[in-house]
DOKE-132964 format. One line per 5 residues: number of its first residue (from 1); for each residue x, y, z of N, C-alpha, C. Coordinates in Angstrom, 3 decimals. Atoms other than C-alpha are relative to their C-alpha. Layout:
! DOKE-132964
NUM) X,Y,Z,X,Y,Z,X,Y,Z ~ ...
This chain:
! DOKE-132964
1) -1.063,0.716,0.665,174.297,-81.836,-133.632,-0.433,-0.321,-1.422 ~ 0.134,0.487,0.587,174.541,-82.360,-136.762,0.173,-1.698,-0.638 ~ -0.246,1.411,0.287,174.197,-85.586,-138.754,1.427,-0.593,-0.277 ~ 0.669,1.142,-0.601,176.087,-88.120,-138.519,-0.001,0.122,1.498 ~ -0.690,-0.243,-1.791,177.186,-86.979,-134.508,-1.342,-0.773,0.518
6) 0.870,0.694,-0.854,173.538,-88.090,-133.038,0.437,-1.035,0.017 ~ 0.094,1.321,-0.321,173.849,-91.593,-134.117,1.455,-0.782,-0.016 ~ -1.134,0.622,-0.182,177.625,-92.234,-133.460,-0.304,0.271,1.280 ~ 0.308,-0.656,-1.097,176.994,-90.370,-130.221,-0.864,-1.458,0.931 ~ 1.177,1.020,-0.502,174.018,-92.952,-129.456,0.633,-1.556,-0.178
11) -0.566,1.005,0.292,176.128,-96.049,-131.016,1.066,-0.620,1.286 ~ -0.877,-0.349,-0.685,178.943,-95.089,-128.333,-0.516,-0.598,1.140 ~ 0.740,0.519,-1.501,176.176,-95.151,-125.387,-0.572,-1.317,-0.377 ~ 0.539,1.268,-0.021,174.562,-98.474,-126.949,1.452,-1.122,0.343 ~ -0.929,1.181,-0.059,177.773,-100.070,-126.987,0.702,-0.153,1.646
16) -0.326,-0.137,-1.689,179.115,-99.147,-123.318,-1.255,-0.188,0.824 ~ 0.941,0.031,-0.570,175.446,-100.010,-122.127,0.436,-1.725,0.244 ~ -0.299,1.298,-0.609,175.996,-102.731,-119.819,1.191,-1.220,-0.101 ~ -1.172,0.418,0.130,179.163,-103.238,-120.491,1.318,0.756,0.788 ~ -1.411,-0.756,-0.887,181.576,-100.821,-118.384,-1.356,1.380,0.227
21) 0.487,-1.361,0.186,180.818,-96.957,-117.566,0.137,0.983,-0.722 ~ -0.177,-1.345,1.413,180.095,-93.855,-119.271,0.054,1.010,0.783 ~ -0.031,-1.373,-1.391,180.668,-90.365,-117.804,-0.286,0.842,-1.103 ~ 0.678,-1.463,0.606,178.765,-87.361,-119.604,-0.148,0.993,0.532 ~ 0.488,-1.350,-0.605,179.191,-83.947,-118.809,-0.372,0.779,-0.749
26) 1.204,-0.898,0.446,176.513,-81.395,-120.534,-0.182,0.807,1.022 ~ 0.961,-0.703,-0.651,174.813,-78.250,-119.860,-1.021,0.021,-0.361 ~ 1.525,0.315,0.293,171.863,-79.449,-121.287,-1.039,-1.064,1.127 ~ 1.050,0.986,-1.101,168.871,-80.910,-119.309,-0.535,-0.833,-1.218 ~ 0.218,0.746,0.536,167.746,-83.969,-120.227,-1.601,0.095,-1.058
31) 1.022,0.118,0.701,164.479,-82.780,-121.354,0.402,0.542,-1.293 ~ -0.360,-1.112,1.333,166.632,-80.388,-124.078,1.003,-1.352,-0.945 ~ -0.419,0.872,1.407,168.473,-83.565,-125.862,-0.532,-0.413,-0.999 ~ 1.065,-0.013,1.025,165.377,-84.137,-127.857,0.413,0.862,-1.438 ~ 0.076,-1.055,1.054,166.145,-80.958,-129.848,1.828,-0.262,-0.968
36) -1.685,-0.374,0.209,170.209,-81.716,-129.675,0.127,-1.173,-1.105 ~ 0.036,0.879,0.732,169.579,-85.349,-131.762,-0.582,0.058,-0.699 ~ 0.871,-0.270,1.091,167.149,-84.199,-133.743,-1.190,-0.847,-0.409 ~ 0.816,0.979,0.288,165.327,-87.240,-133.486,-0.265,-0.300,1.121 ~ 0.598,0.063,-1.627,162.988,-87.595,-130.057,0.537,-1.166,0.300
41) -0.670,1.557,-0.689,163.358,-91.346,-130.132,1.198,-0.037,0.052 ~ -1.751,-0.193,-0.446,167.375,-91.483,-130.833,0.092,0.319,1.329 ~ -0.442,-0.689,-0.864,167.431,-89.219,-127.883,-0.901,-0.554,1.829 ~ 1.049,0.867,-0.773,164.816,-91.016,-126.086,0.830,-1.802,0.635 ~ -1.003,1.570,-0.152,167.053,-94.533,-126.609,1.079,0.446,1.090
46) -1.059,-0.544,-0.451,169.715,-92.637,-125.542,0.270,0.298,0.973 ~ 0.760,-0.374,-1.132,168.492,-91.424,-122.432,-0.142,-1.296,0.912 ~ 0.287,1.216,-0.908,167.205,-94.664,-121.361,1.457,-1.011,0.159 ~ -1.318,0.708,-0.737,170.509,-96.167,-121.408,0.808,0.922,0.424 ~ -0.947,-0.974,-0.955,172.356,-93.303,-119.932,-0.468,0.095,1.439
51) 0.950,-0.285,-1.337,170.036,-93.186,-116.903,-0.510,-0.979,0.527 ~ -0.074,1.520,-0.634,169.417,-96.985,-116.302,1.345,-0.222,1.257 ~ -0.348,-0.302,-0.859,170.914,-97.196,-112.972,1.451,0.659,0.480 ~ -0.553,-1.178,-0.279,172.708,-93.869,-113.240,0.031,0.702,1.339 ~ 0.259,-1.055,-1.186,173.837,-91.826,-110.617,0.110,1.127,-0.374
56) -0.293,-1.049,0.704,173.333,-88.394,-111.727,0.328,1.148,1.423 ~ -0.430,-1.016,-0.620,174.877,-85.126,-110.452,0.218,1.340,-0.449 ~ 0.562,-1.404,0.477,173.578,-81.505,-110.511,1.284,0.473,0.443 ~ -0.505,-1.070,-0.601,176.088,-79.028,-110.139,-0.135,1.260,-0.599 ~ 0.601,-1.040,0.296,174.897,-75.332,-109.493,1.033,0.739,0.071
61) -0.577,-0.873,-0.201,176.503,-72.323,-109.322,0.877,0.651,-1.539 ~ -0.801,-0.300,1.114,178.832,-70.179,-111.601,1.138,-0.880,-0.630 ~ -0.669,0.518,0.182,180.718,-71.824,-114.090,1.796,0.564,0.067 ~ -1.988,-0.790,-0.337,185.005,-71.661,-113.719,0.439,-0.103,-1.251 ~ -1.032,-0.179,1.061,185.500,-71.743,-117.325,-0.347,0.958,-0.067
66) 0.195,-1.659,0.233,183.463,-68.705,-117.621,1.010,1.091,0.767 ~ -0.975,-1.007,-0.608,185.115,-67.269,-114.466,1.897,0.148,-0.840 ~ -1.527,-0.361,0.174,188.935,-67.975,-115.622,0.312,0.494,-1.664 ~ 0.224,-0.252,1.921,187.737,-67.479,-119.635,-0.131,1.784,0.284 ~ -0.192,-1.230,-0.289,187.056,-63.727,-118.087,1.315,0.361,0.749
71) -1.257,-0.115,-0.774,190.191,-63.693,-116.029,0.660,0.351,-1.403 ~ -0.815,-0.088,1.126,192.215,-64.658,-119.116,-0.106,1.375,-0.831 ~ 0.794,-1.118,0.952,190.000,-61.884,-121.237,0.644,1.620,0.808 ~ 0.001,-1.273,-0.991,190.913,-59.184,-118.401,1.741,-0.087,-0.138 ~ -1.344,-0.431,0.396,194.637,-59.863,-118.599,0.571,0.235,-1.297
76) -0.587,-0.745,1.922,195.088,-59.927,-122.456,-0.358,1.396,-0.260 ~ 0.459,-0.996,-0.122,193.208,-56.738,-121.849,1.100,1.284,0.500 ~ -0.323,-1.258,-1.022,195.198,-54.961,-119.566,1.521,-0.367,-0.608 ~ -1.272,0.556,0.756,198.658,-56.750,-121.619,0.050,1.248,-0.992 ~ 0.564,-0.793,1.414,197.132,-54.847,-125.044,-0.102,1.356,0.708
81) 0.407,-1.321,-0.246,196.493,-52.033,-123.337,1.086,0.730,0.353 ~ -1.540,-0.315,-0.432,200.078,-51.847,-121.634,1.051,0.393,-1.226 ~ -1.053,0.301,1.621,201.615,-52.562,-125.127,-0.374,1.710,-0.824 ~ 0.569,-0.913,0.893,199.443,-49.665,-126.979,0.518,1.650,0.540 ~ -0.387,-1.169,-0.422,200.218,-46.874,-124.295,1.551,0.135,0.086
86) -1.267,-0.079,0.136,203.922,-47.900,-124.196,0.619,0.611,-1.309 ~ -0.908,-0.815,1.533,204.379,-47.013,-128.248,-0.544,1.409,0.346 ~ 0.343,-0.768,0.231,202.493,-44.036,-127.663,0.953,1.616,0.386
């Protein structure tokens, strides 16, 4: 992220820290936000109040934007392709 996004980003989680909930969904692991704030500690602060008695939740498998982002890709495909042999 560029500047300013870390520390609004981090302002966001200080201010909802212990005050209501926060819900974050990422495909980054927590050890890779380091690199995403640019600043270890920021991301370090950041961390520690996101994960103070967090319940976290892995989910594996293929993602469904990819799957229906190829779906979509396969019918504009086969649309364009309908269109091109029809002038021909």
């Amino acid at each position: 992220m560029r500047s300013p996004a870390p520390e609004d980003l981090y302002e966001v989680i200080r201010g909802r820290y212990e005050k209501g909930s926060i819900l974050v969904t990422t495909n980054k692991a927590p050890s890779e936000w380091a690199g995403l704030f640019l600043e270890p500690l920021l991301a370090s602060a950041a961390l520690d109040r996101l994960l103070d008695q967090a319940e976290v939740v892995v989910i594996q498998g293929p993602s469904y934007r990819a799957r229906n982002r190829q779906r979509y890709d396969t019918v504009r495909f086969e649309e364009e392709e309908g269109k091109l042999s029809s002038q021909s």
